[in-house]
TORLUMTI-674718 format. One record per residue (C-alpha): residue number from 1; residue in three letters; x negated, y negated, z. Coordinates in Angstrom, 3 decimals. Layout:
N
PT;pos;code;xx;yy;zz
PT;NUM;ALA;X;Y;Z
...
//
This chain:
471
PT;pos;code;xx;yy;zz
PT;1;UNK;-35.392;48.312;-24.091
PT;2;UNK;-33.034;50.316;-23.014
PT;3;UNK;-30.472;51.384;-25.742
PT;4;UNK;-28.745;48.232;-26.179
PT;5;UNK;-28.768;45.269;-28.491
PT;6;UNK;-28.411;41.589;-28.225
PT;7;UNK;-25.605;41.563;-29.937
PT;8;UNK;-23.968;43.891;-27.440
PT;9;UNK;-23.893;41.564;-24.483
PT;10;UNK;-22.117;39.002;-26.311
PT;11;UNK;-19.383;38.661;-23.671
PT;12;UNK;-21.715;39.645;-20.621
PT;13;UNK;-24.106;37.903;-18.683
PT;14;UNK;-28.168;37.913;-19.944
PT;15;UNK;-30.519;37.758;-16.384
PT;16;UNK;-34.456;36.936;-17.283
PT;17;UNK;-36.671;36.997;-14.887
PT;18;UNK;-39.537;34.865;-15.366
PT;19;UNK;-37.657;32.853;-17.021
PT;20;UNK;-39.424;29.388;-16.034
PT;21;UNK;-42.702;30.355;-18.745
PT;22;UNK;-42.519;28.579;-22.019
PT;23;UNK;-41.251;31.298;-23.920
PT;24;UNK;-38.464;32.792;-21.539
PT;25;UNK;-37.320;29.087;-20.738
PT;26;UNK;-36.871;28.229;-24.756
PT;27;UNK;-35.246;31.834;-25.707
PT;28;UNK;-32.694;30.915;-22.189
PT;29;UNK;-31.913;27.743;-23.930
PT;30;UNK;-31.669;29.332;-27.364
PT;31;UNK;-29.103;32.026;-25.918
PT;32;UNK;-27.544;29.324;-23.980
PT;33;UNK;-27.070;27.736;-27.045
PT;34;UNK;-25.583;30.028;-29.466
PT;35;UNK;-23.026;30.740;-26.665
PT;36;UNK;-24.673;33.318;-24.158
PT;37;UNK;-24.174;33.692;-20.542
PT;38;UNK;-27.732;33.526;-18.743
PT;39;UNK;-29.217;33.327;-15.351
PT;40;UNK;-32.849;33.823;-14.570
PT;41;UNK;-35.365;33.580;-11.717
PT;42;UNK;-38.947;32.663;-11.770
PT;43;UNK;-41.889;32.641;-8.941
PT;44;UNK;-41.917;29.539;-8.446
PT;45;UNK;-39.937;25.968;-8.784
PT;46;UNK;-40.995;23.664;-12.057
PT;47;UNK;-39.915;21.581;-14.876
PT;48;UNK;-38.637;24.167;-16.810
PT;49;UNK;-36.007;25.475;-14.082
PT;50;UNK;-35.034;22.191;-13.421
PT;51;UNK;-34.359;21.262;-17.467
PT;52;UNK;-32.369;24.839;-17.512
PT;53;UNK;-30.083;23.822;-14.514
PT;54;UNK;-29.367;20.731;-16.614
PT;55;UNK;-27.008;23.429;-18.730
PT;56;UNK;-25.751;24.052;-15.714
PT;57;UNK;-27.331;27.982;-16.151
PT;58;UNK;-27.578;29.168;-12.692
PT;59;UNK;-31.920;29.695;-12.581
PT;60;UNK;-33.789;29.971;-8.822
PT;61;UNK;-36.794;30.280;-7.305
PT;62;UNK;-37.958;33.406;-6.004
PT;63;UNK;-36.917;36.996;-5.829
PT;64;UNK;-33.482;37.535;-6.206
PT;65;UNK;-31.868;41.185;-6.428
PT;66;UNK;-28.425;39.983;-5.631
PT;67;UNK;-28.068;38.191;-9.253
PT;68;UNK;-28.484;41.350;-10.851
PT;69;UNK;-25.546;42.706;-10.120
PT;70;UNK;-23.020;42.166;-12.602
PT;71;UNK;-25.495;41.480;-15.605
PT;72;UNK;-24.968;43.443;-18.602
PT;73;UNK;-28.892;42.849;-19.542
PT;74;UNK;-31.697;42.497;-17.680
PT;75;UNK;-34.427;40.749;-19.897
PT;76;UNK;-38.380;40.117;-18.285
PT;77;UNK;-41.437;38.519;-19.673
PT;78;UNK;-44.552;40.908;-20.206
PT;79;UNK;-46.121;39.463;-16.805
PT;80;UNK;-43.465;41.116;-14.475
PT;81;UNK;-43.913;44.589;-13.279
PT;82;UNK;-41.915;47.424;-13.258
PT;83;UNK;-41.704;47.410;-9.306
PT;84;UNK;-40.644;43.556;-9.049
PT;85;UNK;-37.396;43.645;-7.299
PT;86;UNK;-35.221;42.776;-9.786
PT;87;UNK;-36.148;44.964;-12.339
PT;88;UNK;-36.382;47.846;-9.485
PT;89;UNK;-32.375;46.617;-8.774
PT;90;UNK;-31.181;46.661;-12.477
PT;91;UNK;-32.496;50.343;-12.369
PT;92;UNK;-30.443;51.207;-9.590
PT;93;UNK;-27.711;49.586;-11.013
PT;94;UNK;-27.936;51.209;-14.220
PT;95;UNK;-28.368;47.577;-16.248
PT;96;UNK;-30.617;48.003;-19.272
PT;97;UNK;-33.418;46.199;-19.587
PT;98;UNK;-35.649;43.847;-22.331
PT;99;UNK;-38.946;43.423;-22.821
PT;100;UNK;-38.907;38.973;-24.071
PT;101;UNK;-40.556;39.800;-27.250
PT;102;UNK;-37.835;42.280;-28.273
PT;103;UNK;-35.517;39.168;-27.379
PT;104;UNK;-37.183;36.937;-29.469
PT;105;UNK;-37.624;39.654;-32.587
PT;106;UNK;-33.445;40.320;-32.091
PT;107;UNK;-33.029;36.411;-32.345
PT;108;UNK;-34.723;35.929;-35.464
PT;109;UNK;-33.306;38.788;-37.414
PT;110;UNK;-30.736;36.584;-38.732
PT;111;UNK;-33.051;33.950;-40.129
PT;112;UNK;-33.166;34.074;-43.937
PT;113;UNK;-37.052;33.255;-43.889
PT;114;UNK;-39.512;34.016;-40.617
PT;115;UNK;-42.634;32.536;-40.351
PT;116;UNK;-44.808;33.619;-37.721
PT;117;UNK;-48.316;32.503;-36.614
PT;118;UNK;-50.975;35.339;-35.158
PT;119;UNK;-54.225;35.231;-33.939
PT;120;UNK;-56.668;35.438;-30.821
PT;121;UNK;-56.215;31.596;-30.366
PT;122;UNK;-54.967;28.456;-32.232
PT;123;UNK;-51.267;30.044;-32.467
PT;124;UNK;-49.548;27.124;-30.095
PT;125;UNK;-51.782;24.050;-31.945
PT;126;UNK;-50.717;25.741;-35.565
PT;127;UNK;-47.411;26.273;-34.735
PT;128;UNK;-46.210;23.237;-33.297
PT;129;UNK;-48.039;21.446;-36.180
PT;130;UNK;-46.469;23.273;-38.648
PT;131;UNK;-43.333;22.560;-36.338
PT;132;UNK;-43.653;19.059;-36.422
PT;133;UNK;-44.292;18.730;-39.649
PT;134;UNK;-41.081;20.712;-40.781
PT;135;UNK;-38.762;18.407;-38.607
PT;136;UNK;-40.117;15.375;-39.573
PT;137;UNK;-39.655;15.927;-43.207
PT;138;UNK;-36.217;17.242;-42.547
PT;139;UNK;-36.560;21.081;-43.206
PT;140;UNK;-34.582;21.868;-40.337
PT;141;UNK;-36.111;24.562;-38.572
PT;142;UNK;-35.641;27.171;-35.829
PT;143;UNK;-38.972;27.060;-33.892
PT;144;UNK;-39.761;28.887;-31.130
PT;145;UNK;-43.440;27.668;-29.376
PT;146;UNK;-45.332;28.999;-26.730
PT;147;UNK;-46.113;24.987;-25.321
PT;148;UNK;-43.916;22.241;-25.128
PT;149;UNK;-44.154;19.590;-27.809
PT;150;UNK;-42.645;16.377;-27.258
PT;151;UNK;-41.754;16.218;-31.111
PT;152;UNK;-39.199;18.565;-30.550
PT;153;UNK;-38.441;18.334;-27.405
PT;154;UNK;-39.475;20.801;-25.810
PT;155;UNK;-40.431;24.621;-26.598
PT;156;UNK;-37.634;25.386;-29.254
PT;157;UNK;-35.429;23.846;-31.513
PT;158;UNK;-32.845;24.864;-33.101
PT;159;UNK;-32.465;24.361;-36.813
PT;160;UNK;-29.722;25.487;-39.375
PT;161;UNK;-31.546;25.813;-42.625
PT;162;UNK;-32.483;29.854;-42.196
PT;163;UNK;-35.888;28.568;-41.752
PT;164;UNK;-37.876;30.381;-38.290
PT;165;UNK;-41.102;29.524;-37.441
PT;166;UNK;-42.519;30.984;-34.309
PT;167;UNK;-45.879;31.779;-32.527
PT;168;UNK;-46.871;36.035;-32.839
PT;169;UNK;-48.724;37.430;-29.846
PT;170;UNK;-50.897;40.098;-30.065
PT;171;UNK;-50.826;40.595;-26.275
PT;172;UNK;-49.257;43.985;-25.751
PT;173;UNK;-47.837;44.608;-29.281
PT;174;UNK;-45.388;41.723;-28.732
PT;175;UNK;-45.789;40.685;-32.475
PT;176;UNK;-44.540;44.334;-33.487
PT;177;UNK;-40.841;43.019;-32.736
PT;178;UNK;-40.715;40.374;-35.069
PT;179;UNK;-39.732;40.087;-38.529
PT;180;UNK;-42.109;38.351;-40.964
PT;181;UNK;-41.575;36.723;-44.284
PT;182;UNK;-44.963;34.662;-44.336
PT;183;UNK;-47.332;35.335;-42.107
PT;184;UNK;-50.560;32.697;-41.193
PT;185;UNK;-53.390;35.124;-39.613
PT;186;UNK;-55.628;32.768;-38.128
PT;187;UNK;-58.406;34.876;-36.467
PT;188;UNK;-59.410;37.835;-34.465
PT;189;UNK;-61.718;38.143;-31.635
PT;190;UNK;-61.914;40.179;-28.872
PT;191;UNK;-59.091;39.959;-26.091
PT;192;UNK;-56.330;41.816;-24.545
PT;193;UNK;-58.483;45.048;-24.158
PT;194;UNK;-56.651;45.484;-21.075
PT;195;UNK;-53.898;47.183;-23.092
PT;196;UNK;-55.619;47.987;-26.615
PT;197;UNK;-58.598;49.492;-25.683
PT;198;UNK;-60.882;48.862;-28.317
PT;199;UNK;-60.688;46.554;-31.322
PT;200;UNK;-60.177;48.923;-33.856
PT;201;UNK;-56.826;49.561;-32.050
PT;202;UNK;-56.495;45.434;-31.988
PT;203;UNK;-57.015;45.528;-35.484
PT;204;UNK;-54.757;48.516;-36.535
PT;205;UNK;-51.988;46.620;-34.027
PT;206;UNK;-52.633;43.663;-36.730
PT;207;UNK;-52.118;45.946;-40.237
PT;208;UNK;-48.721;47.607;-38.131
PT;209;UNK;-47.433;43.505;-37.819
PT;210;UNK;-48.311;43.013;-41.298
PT;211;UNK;-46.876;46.256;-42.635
PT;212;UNK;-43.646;44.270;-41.466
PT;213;UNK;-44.000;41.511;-44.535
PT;214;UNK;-41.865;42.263;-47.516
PT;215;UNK;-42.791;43.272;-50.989
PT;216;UNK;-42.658;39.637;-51.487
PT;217;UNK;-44.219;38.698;-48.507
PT;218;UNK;-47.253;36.159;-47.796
PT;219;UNK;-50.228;36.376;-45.791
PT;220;UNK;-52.437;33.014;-45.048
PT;221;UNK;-55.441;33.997;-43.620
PT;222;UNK;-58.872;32.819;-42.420
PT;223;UNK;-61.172;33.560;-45.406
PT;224;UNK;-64.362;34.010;-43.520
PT;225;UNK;-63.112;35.699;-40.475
PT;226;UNK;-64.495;39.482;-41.074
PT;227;UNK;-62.238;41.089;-38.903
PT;228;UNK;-59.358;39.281;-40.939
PT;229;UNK;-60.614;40.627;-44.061
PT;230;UNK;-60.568;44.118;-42.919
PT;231;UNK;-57.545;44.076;-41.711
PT;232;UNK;-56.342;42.744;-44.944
PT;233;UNK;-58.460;45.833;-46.871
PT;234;UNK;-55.917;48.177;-44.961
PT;235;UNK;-52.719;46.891;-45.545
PT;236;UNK;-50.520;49.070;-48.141
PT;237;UNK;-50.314;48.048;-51.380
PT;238;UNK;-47.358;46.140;-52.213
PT;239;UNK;-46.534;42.664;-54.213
PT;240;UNK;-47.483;40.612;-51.445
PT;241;UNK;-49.643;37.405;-52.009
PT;242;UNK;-52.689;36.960;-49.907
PT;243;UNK;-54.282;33.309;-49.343
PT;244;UNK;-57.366;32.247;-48.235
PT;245;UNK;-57.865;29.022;-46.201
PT;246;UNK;-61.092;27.733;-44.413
PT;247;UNK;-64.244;25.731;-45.024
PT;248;UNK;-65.541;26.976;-48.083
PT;249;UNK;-64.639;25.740;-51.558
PT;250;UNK;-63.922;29.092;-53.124
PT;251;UNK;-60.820;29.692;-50.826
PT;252;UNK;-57.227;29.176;-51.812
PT;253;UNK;-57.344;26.627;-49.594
PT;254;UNK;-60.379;24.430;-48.225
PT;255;UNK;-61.357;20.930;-47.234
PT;256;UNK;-62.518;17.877;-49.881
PT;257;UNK;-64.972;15.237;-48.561
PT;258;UNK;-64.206;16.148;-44.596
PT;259;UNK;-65.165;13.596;-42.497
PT;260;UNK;-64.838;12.938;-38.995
PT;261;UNK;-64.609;9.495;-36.853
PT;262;UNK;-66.126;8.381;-33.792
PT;263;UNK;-63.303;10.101;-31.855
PT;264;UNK;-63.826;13.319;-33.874
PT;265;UNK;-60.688;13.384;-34.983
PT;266;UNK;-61.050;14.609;-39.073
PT;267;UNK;-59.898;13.217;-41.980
PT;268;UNK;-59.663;15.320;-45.767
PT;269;UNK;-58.120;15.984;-48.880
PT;270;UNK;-56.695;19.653;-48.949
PT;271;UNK;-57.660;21.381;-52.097
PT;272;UNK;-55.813;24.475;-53.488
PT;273;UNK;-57.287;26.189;-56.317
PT;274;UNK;-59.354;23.236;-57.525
PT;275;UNK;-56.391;21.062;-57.028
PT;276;UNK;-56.010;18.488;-54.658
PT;277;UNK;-52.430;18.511;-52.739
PT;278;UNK;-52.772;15.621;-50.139
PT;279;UNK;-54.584;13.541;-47.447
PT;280;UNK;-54.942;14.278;-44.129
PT;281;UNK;-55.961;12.247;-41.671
PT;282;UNK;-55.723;13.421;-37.767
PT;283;UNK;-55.237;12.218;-34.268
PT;284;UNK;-56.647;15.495;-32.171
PT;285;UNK;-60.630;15.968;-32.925
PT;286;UNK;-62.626;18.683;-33.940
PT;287;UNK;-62.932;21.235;-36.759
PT;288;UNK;-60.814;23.714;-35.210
PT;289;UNK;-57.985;21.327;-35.430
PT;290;UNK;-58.652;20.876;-39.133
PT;291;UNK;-58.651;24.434;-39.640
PT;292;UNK;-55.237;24.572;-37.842
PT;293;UNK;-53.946;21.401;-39.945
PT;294;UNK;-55.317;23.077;-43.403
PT;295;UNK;-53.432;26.307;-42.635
PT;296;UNK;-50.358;24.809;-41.464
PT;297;UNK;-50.449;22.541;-44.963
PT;298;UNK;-51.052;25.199;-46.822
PT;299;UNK;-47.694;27.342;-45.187
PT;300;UNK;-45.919;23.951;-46.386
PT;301;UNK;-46.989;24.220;-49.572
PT;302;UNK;-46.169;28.334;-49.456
PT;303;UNK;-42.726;26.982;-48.464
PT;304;UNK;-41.763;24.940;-51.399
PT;305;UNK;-41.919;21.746;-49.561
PT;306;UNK;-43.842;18.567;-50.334
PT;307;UNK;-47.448;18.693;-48.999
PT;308;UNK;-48.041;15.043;-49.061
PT;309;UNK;-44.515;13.859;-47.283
PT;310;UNK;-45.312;16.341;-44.407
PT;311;UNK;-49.301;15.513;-44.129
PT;312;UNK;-47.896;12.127;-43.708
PT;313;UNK;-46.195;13.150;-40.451
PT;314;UNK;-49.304;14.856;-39.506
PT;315;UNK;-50.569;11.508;-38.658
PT;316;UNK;-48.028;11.524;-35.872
PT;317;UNK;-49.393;14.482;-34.230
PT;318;UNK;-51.063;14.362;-31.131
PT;319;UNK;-50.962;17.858;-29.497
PT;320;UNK;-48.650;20.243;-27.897
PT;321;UNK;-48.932;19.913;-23.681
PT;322;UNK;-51.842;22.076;-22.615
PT;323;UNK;-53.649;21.799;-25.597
PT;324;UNK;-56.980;19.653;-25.075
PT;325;UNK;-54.085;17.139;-23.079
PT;326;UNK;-55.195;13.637;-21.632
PT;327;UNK;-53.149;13.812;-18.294
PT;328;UNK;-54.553;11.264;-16.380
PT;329;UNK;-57.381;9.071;-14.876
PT;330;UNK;-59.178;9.545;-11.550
PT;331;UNK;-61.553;7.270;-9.811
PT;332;UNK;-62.569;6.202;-13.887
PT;333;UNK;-62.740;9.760;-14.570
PT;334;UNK;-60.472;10.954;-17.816
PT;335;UNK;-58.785;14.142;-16.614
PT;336;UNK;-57.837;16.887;-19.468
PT;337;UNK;-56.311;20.253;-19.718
PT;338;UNK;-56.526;22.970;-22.029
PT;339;UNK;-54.427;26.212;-22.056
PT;340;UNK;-57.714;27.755;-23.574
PT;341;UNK;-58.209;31.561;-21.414
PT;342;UNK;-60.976;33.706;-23.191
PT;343;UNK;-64.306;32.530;-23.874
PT;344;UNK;-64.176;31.417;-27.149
PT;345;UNK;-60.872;29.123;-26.341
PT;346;UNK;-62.955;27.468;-23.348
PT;347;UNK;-66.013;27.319;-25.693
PT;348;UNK;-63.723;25.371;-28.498
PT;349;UNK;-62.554;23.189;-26.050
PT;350;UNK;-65.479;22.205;-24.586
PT;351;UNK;-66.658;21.199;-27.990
PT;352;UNK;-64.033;18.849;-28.831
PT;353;UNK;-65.225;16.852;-25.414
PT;354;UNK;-68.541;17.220;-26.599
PT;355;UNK;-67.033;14.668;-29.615
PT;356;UNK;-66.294;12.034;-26.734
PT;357;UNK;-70.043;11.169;-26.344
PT;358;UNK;-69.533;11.517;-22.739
PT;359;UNK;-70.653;13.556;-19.433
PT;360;UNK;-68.629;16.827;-19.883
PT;361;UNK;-67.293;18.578;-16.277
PT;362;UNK;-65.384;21.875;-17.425
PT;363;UNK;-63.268;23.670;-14.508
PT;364;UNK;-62.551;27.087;-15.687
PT;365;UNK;-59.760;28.967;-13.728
PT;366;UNK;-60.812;32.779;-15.240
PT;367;UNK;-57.853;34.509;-16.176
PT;368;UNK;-57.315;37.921;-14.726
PT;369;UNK;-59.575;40.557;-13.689
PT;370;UNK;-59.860;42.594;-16.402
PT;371;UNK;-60.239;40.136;-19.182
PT;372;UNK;-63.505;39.090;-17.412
PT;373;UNK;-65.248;42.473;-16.672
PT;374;UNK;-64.317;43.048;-20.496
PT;375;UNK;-65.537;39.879;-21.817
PT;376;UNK;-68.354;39.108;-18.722
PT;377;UNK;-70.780;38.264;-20.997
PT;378;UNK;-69.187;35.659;-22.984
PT;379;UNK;-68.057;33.999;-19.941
PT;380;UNK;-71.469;33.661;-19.061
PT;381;UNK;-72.003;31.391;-22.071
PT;382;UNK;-69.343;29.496;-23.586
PT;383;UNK;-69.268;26.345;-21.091
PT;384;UNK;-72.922;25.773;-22.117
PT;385;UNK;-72.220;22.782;-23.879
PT;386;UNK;-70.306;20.995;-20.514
PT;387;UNK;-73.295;19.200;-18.276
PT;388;UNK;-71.258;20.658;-15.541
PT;389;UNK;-69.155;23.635;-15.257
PT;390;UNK;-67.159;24.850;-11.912
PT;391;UNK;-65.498;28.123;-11.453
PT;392;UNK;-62.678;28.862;-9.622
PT;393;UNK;-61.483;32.300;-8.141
PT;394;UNK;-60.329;34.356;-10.379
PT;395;UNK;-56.397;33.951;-11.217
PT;396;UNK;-55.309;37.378;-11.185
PT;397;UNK;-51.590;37.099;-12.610
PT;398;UNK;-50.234;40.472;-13.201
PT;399;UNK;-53.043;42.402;-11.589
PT;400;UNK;-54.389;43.248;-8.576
PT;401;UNK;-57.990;42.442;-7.549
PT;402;UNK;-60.068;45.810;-7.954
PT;403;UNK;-63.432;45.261;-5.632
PT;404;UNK;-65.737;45.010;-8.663
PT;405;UNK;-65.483;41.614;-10.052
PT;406;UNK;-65.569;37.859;-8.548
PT;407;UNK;-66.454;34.603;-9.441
PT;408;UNK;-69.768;34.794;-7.675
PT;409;UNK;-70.851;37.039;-9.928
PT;410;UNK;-69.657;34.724;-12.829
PT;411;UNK;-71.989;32.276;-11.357
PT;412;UNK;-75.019;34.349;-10.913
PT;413;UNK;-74.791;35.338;-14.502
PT;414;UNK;-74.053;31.522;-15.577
PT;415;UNK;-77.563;30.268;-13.340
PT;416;UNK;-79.644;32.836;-15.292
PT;417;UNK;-78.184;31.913;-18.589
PT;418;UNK;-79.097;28.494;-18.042
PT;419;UNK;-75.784;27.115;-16.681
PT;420;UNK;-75.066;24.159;-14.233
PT;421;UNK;-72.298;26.253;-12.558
PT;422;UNK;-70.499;26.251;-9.055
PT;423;UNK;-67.800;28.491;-6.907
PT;424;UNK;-64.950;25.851;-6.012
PT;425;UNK;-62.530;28.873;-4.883
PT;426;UNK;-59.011;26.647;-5.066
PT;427;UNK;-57.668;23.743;-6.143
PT;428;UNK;-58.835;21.687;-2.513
PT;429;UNK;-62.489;22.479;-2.925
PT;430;UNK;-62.464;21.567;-6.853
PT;431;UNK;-60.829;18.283;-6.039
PT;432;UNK;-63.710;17.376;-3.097
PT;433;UNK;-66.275;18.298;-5.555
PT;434;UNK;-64.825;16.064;-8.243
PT;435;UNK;-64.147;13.051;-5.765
PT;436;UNK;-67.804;13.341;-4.157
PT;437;UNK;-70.136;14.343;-7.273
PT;438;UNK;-67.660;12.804;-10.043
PT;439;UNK;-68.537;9.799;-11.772
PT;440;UNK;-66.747;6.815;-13.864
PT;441;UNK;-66.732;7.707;-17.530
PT;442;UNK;-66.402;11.364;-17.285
PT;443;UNK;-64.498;13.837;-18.832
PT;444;UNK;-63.121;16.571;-16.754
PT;445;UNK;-61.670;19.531;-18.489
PT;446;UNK;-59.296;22.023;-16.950
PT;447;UNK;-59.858;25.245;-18.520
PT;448;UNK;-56.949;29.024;-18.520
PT;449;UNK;-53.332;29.936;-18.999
PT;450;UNK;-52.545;30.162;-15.343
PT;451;UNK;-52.046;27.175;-13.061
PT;452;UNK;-55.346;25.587;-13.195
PT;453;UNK;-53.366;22.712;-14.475
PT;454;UNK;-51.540;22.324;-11.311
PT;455;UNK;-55.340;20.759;-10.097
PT;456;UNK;-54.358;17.884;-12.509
PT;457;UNK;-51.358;16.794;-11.077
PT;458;UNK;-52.476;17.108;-7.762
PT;459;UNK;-55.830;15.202;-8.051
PT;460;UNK;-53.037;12.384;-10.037
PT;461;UNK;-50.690;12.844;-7.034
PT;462;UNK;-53.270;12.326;-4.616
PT;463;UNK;-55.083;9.388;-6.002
PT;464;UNK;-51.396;7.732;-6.225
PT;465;UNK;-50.765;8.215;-2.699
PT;466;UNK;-54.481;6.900;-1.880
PT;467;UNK;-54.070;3.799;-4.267
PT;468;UNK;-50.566;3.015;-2.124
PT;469;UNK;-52.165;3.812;1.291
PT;470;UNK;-54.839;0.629;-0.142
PT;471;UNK;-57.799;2.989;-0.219
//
């Protein structure tokens, strides 16, 4: 940022470029909303452009220097560089510039009560539980999600009860911006080393986001997560209140009788202190999605609301887009997508298929070059449970390829370890392996955060356009 506030551009126009990914597109529609000007740009055309030109916001595909001029801010998303031509403009023109997660902090300032979700992974599924849960029992929240969750409508919504709940990334201090009345920690593995480092550096960037919390601040946090409890050991001392949730009965929080059904999906009682608070019963499998549930029940609870009302609604929930979502049949096979990008994501993922009973084809798109020389090993690894796993090339996003690492070598190191794993480069060569080696009764499993998912709708496109053509 750029010495400038949000507050200062009330009568000027806000640019964002990148504005089509799930966060930029909900805080456009948020500023659009509380009476903003905005424009924006992205790389390519989607959904999210077209919903924005529905406010009539002027958004476009592409590079565009010429709608810089006359912006008052210039606002980008972590994934665009400092050279991109827009941003290289607005420096020439003397327009300050944003980093999104200073947006998003300066948006919730005004909220009487932030909560805000953190963690390697399971921020999206907690959040837009929580999310759900909050709307449907009429707390009227602000939420801001890094998915799209057809509860809501979308990303966002915009409440008017004071009440923010929002998704914290770790991924190059983003979290740092926000404020934080309650916090829900969920985990912490190793990721984003491209910009910390090492994990004591993750974890100290974890104690500087707490350090935000209030003296009456709350913390709910994974109780048997050891990296969590260090960080927790560091944090000053203050009157905050620090809660426990996971599968063990001496928690704050913790499962009674957990079950699952032949889907996987889990059903429980949540406990608190001895105490039992409500039923759950769920319609997305596997534990990690109980541990979500538990966590988001408990920040309920934490919230003064009633536990059993909004596990209720729980029922209703069925997943955030990108999150373990059924998005189609192909030739009798059941087509999925998850969002999951590091190792233990994939391995999670792969897991809940494993519930299904069923031949398991994972696709993983790896997600930039640095996250895999850093976590090469685990790669190697956490498909092990799929019969079938096939790597892409790896999707590079907002680096450029360095010489040292491919996907062959990914494969090499998945054949010694034991894994059925193949090189299908792009989306073509993943779809002919599917079509010719892909059976009736599988489950195929798209796997990373960058646009893996686009194989879905193609291989759905294309099997449209065959069923027409009477083939």
């Amino acid at each position: 940022m750029e010495g400038i506030s949000l507050k200062d551009t009330r009568n000027q126009r806000i640019h964002m470029v990148g504005i089509g990914g799930a966060s930029m597109a909900g805080l456009a529609e948020m500023l659009y909303h509380d009476g903003y000007l905005v424009s924006g740009s992205d790389s390519a055309e989607s959904y999210a452009l077209k919903r924005l030109r529905g406010f009539n916001l002027d958004v476009r595909a592409g590079h565009h220097p010429e709608m810089v001029d006359g912006a008052g801010l210039l606002v980008y998303s972590a994934a665009i560089a400092v050279d991109d031509p827009e941003r290289v403009e607005a420096r020439r023109l003397g327009i300050p510039q944003m980093e999104r997660a200073v947006l998003l902090g300066e948006i919730m300032q005004d909220a009487a009560r932030q909560v805000c979700v953190c963690g390697t992974h399971g921020k999206t599924t907690t959040t837009a539980m929580l999310a759900q849960m909050l709307h449907e029992i009429d707390a009227d929240p602000t939420v801001h999600l890094g998915g799209s969750l057809d509860a809501i409508g979308g990303s966002i919504r915009i409440g008017d009860s004071g009440l923010f709940v929002a998704e914290a990334c770790e991924f190059n201090r983003s979290f740092l911006h926000m404020p934080v009345t309650m916090a829900l920690l969920l985990n912490i593995e190793v990721d984003h080393l491209d910009c910390y480092g090492t994990m004591d550096a993750v974890e100290a960037a974890y104690v500087a986001f707490l350090e935000h919390l209030p003296d009456d601040g709350k913390v709910l946090a994974l109780g048997d997560d050891e990296r969590v409890s260090r960080v927790l050991s560091q944090l000053t001392p203050k009157n905050r209140v620090i809660y426990t949730f996971g599968n063990q009965p001496d928690f704050d929080y913790s499962f009674a009788q957990l079950e699952f059904d032949q889907k996987g999906n889990a059903f429980f009682d949540v406990r608190y202190q001895g105490n039992t608070l409500c039923p759950v019963n769920l319609r997305v499998p596997g534990l990690y999605n109980a541990l979500h549930a538990l966590v988001a029940i408990a920040a309920v609870h934490q919230l003064g609301f009633d536990t059993k009302q909004a596990a209720a609604s729980l029922a209703n929930y069925t997943g955030a887009r990108r999150r373990f979502e059924h998005t189609g049949v192909v030739k009798g096979m059941d087509l999925y997508h998850d969002y999951g990008h590091n190792p233990a994501e994939m391995r999670a993922a792969i897991d809940m298929a494993r519930l299904q009973n069923r031949r398991v084809i994972a696709v993983m798109q790896p997600h930039t070059y640095s996250r895999v020389k850093t976590l090469f090993d685990e790669y190697l690894t956490c498909t092990k449970q799929a019969d079938i796993t096939l790597v892409t090339d790896i999707y590079a996003a907002r680096e450029k390829a360095p010489g040292d690492i491919n996907t062959p070598m990914l494969i090499d190191g998945m054949t010694a370890h034991g894994v059925t794993a193949y090189h299908t480069p792009g989306f073509d060569e993943t779809e002919a392996w599917l079509l010719k080696n892909g059976q009736p009764g599988d489950l195929v499993i798209t796997m990373g955060c960058g646009n893996i998912n686009l194989l879905n709708d193609q291989m759905q496109e294309n099997e449209k356009q065959r069923t027409a053509a009477g083939n």
